[in-house]
N, C-alpha and C positions, 0 to 999 in steps of 0.2 A: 871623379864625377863632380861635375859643377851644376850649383843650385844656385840661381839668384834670386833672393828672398825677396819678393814684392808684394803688395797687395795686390793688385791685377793682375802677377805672373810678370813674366820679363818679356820686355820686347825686343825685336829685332838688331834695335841700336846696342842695349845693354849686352845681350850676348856675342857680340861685334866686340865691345869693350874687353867683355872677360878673355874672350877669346886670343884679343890683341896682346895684352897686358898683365893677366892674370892665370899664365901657364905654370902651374906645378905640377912636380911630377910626386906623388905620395909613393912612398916606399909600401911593404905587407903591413908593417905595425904604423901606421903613421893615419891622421885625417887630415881633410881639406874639403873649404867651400869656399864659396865668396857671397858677400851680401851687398844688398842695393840700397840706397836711402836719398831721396828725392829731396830739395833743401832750396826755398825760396828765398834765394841768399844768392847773388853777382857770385863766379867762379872767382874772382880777384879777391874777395873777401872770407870764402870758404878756404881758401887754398893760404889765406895771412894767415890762418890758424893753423892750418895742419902741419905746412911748412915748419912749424918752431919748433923743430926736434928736440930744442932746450924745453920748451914751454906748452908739456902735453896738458896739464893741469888746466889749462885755459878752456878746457871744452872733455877731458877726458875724467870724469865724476870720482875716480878711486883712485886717482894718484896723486897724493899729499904734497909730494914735492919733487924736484929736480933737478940732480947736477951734472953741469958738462962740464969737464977740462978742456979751458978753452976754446977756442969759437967753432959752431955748430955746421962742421963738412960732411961729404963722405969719409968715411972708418972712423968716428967720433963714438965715442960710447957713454951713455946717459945712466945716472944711477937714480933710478924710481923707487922716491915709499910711498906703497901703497897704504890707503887708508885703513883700519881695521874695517875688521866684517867679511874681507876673500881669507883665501887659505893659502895668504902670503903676508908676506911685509916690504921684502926688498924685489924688484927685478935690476940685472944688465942689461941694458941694449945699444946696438952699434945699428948706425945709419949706415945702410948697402947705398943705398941711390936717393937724390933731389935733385930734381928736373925742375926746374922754374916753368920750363916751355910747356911741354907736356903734362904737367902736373901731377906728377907723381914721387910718391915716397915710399923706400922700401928699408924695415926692419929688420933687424934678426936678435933673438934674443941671447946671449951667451950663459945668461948664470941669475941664480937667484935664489930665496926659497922658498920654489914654486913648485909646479908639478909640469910644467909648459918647454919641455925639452924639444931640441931640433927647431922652432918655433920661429917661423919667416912669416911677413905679412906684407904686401903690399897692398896702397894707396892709393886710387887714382882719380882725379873731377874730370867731369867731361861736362860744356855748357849746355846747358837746355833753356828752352822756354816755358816759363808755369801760370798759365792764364795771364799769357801776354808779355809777363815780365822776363828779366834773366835769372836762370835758378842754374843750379849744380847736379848732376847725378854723381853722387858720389858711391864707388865700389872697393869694399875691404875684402883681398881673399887672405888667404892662410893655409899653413900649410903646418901638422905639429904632432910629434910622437904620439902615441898612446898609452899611457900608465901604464904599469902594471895593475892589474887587480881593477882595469877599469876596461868597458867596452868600449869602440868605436863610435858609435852611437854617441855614451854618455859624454865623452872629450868633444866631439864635432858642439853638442848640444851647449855643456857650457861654454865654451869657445865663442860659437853665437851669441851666446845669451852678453856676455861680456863686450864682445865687440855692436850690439845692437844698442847697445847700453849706450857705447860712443857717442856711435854714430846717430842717436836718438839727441845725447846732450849736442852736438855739434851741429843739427840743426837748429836745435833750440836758441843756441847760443850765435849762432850765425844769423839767424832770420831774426832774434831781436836787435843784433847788430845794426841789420839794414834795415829795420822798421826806424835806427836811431840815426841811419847816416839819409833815411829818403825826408825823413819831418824837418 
């Protein structure tokens, strides 16, 4: 079941998107959503950031740092420290898919230690207009086991809570971008 977290509810476009783009299939033990986040920020400059599979740090608030072997393709795998304060230090992750066109980026986590097994997420900006100007709708779903010893519920919850986390600094960090590239 797909939820796209908005303050007014999703519209028609957005569930168009999830729908196109954002098909997981959740196994019995497993959760999945996707979320929405509205970002007064040109898609050309939301998507410079997201693009840098090497360089999540740039806009993603708990990741310390980043290594890739070598230049940033698809089946590349990035070694993430997390900052203290999660209930991790290290993630794996290998890039499934970057789409320059369509704009889209898709994860999958291999290893870490975390609690986020099975753990796929795709990416995607779609242009919109935001009082006049050009902005970004940007949509994160996922898809990720369920602990042990942990509900449904509580994994879907923090999962959100982390990825709204994002997608909150990647607005922020995008729309003072373009407050710096319009002055």
């Amino acid at each position: 079941m797909y939820r796209a977290m908005t303050a007014s509810g999703s519209s028609r476009t957005e569930m168009d998107y999830i729908w196109r783009h954002h098909q997981h299939l959740p196994r019995e033990n497993q959760c999945s959503s996707a979320l929405v986040k509205h970002v007064k920020a040109p898609i050309s400059l939301v998507w410079s950031l997201v693009r840098r599979f090497d360089q999540p740090q740039k806009y993603k608030p708990f990741v310390s740092r980043c290594i890739v072997q070598g230049s940033p393709e698809i089946g590349s795998v990035r070694e993430v420290n997390v900052k203290t304060g999660l209930p991790a230090t290290t993630s794996t992750e290998q890039l499934e898919l970057l789409d320059d066109n369509e704009h889209i980026l898709r994860i999958k986590i291999l290893g870490g230690d975390h609690r986020l097994k099975n753990y796929s997420s795709i990416l995607t900006l779609h242009p919109e207009l935001i009082d006049g100007r050009p902005g970004t709708v940007v949509i994160e779903s996922f898809v990720v086991d369920v602990p042990e010893g942990n509900t449904r519920d509580e994994t879907c919850y923090f999962v959100k809570a982390l990825i709204n986390c994002n997608l909150k600094s990647l607005a922020e960090v995008s729309e003072r971008m373009a407050v710096q590239d319009h002055a």
